[in-house]
Every structure is written in structure tokens, then in C-alpha cells.
C-alpha positions in Angstrom: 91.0 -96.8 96.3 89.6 -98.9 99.1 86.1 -99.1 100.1 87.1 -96.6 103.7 88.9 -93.9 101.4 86.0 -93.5 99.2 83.3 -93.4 102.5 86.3 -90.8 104.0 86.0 -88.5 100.8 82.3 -88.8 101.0 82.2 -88.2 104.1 84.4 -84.9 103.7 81.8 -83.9 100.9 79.3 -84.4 102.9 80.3 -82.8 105.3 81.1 -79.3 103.5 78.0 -79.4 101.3 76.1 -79.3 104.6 77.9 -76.9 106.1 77.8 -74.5 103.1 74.4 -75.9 102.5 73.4 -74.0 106.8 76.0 -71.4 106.2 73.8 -69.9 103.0 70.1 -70.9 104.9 71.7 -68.4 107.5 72.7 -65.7 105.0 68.9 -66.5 103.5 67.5 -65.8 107.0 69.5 -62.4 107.4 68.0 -61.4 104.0 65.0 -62.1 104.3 64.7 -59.8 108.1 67.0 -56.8 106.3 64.2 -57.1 103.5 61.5 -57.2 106.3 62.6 -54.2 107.9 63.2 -52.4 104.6 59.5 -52.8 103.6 58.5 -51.7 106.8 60.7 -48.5 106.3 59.1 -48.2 102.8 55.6 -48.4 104.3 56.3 -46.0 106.9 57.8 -43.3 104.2 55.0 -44.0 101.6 52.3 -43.1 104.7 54.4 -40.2 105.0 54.2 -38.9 101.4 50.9 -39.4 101.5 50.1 -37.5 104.2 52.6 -34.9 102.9 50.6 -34.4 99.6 47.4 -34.4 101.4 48.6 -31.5 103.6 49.6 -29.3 100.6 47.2 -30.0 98.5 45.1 -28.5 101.5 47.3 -25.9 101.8 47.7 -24.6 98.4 43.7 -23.7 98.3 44.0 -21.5 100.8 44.1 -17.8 99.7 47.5 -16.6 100.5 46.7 -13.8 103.1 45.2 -17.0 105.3 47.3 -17.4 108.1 48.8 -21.1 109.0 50.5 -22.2 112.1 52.9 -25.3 112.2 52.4 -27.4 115.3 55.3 -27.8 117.5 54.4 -29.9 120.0 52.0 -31.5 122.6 49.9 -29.1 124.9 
């Protein structure tokens, strides 16, 4: 091979290592929002629990002829 078919295949090489090189930084990217967002769901759930527990725990000292009321809604 001549000295231009050998710069052609590197070229080539090149070429598609960059492009798979951007094409998996851009699938990192994506990841890395989806795994964003997910710990923000995870967060959000875990306050939830939380606040769950908290509310039965208060709820379960209560003597049981105590009445409760569940909120519904603004005033």
C-alpha cells in the first residue's frame, strides 16, 4: 500500500472511533439525567416514608375510641 491508502484507512478509523467515541458520550449524558431524575424520585419517596411512619407511629398511641379525621383538602 501507498502512503494515501494507508492516511485513507486511517482516516476512515478515525473517523468512526470518533463518531462512536460522541455517539457513547451522548448515551453517557442521557444516563447520567435518567439517574438524576431517579434519585430525585427516590428522595421524594424516602421523605414520603418517612413522613408515613411518623404519622402512624403517632397514630397507633392513640387510644382507639379517639376520633381521627383525614384531611381532604385546602379551606
Amino acid at each position: 500500500m501507498s502512503d494515501p491508502d494507508v492516511k485513507k484507512v486511517l482516516t476512515k478509523t478515525t473517523s468512526s472511533s470518533l463518531k462512536a467515541i460522541e455517539a457513547h458520550r451522548q448515551k453517557t449524558v442521557m444516563a447520567n439525567q435518567q439517574i438524576s431524575v431517579l434519585n430525585s424520585q427516590i428522595e421524594s419517596l424516602n421523605i414520603k416514608f418517612r413522613r408515613s411512619q411518623l404519622i402512624e407511629s403517632e397514630l397507633v398511641t392513640l387510644p382507639e375510641d379517639v376520633a381521627t379525621y383525614k384531611a381532604c383538602g385546602r379551606m
